[in-house]
TORVEXPA-397057 format. One record per residue (C-alpha): residue number from 1; residue in one letter; x, y, z. Coordinates in steps of 0.25 Angstrom, whole numbers, plus 2048, in hexadecimal, padded with zeros to 3 digits. Example, Ala and Ser with C-alpha at 12.3 -4.5 7.8 and 13.67 -1.06 7.14 Angstrom:
REM TORVEXPA-397057
R,1,A,831,7EE,81F
R,2,S,837,7FC,81D
END
This chain:
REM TORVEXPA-397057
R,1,X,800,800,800
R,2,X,804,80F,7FE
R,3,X,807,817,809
R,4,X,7FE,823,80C
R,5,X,807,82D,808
R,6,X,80B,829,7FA
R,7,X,803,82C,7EF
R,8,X,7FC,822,7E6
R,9,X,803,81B,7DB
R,10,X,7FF,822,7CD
R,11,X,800,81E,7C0
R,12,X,801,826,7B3
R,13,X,7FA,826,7A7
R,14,X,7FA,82C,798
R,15,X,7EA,830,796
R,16,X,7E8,838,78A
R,17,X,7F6,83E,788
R,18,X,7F8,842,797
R,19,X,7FE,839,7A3
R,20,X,7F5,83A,7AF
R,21,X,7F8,833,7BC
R,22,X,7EE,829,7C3
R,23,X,7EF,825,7D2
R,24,X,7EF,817,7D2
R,25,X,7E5,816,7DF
R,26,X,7DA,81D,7D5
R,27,X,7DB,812,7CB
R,28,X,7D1,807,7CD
R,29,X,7D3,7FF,7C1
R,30,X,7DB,7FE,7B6
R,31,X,7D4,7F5,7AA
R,32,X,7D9,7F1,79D
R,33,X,7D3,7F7,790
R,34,X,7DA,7F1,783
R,35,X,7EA,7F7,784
R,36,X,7E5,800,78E
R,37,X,7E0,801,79B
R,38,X,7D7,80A,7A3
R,39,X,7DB,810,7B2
R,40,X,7CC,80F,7BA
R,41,X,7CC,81A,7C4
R,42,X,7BF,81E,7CB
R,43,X,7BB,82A,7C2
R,44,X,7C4,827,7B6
R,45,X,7CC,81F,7AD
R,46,X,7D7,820,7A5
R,47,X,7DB,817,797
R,48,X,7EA,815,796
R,49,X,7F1,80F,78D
R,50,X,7F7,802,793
R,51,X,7F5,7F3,795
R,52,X,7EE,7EC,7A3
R,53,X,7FA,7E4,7A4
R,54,X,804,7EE,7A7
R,55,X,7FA,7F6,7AE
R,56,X,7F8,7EC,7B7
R,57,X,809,7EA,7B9
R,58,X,809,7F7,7BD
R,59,X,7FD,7F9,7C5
R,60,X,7FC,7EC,7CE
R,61,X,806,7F0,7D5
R,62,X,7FF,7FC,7DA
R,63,X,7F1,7F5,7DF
R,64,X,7EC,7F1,7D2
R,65,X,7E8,7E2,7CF
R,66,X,7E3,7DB,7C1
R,67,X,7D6,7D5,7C3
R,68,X,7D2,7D3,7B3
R,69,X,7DD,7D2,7A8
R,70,X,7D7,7E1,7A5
R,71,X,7D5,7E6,7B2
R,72,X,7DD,7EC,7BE
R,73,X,7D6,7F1,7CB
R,74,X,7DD,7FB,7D6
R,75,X,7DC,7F1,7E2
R,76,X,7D8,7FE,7EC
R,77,X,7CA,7FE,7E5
R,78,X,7C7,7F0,7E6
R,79,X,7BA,7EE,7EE
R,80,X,7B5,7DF,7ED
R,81,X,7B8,7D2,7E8
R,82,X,7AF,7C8,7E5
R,83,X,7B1,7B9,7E0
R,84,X,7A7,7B6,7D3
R,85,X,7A6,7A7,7CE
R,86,X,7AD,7A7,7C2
R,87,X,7B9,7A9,7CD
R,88,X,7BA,7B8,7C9
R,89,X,7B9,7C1,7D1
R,90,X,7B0,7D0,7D0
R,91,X,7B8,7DC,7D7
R,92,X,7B2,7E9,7DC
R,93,X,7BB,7F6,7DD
R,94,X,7B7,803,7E4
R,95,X,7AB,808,7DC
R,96,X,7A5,7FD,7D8
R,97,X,7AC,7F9,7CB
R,98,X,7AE,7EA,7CA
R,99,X,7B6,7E1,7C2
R,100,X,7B6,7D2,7C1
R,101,X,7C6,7CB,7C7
R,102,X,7C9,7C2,7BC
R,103,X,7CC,7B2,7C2
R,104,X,7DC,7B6,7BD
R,105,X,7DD,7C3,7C4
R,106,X,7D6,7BE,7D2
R,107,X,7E2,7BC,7D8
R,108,X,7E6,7CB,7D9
R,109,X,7DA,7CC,7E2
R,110,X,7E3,7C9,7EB
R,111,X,7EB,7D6,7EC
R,112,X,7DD,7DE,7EF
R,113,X,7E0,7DC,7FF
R,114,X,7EB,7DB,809
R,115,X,7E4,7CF,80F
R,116,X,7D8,7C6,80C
R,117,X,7CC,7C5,818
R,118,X,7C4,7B9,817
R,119,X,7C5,7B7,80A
R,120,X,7CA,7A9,809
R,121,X,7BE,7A3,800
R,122,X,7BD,7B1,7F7
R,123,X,7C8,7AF,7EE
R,124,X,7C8,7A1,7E9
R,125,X,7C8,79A,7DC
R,126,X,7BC,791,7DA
R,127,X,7C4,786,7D4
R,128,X,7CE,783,7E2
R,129,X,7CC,779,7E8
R,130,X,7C2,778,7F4
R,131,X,7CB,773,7FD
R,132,X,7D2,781,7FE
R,133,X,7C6,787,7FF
R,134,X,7C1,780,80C
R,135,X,7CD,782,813
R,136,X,7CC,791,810
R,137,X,7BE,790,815
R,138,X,7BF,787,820
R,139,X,7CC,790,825
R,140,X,7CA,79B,830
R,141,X,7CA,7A9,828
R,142,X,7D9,7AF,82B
R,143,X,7DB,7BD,82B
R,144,X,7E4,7C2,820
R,145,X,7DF,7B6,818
R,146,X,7E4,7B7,80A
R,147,X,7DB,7B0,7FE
R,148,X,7E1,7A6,7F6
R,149,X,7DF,7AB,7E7
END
């Protein structure tokens, strides 16, 4: 985490023949379109020039995770998970835009907190065995408890 005193991480970006600079804490999502990709912030967005993949390089070090081959979410705005059948999972960010957590990318849900809560059943793939799964069940909850992915 940053310290209080220092300022956010920005970023830079050519938009029609002028550089602005972005604060990456006001950028809630970053998604592919074609060659380029578009910076999501709350009121605005800005089409640059650039490929998801070395966005994402650049950005997941800085509290970005890939949830869809086309998508990145700031992890700050991240509300809600839930688990859907298809063992995809829907994602909820601050404002109530959702997207849906591709089965490839689950396991950067990881990084969305410090430690998991009673969560030992959420984040499992249907196809484990069961066996797992009733040891985890039958188990007293610890806390700090970290998901298996």
């Amino acid at each position: 985490m940053q310290a209080r005193n220092q300022p956010s991480p920005r970023v830079a970006i050519k938009v029609k023949g002028k550089i602005l600079f972005i604060n990456l804490r006001d950028v809630v999502s970053v998604q592919a379109e074609g060659d380029y990709v578009s910076l999501q912030r709350s009121g605005n967005s800005y089409l640059v020039r650039e490929l998801i993949s070395a966005v994402a390089e650049q950005l997941e070090p800085q509290g970005f995770i890939r949830i869809h081959r086309s998508i990145l979410v700031n992890t700050s705005f991240v509300e809600e998970i839930r688990p859907y059948p298809t063992g995809e999972y829907g994602l909820r960010l601050t404002g109530g835009k959702e997207y849906t957590v591709t089965r490839t990318y689950k396991k950067n849900l990881k990084s969305l907190a410090e430690f998991w809560i009673g969560a030992g059943g959420f984040f499992h793939d249907g196809q484990r065995s069961s066996q797992r799964e009733q040891a985890t069940n039958s188990s007293v909850p610890r806390p700090g408890f970290a998901p298996s992915w």
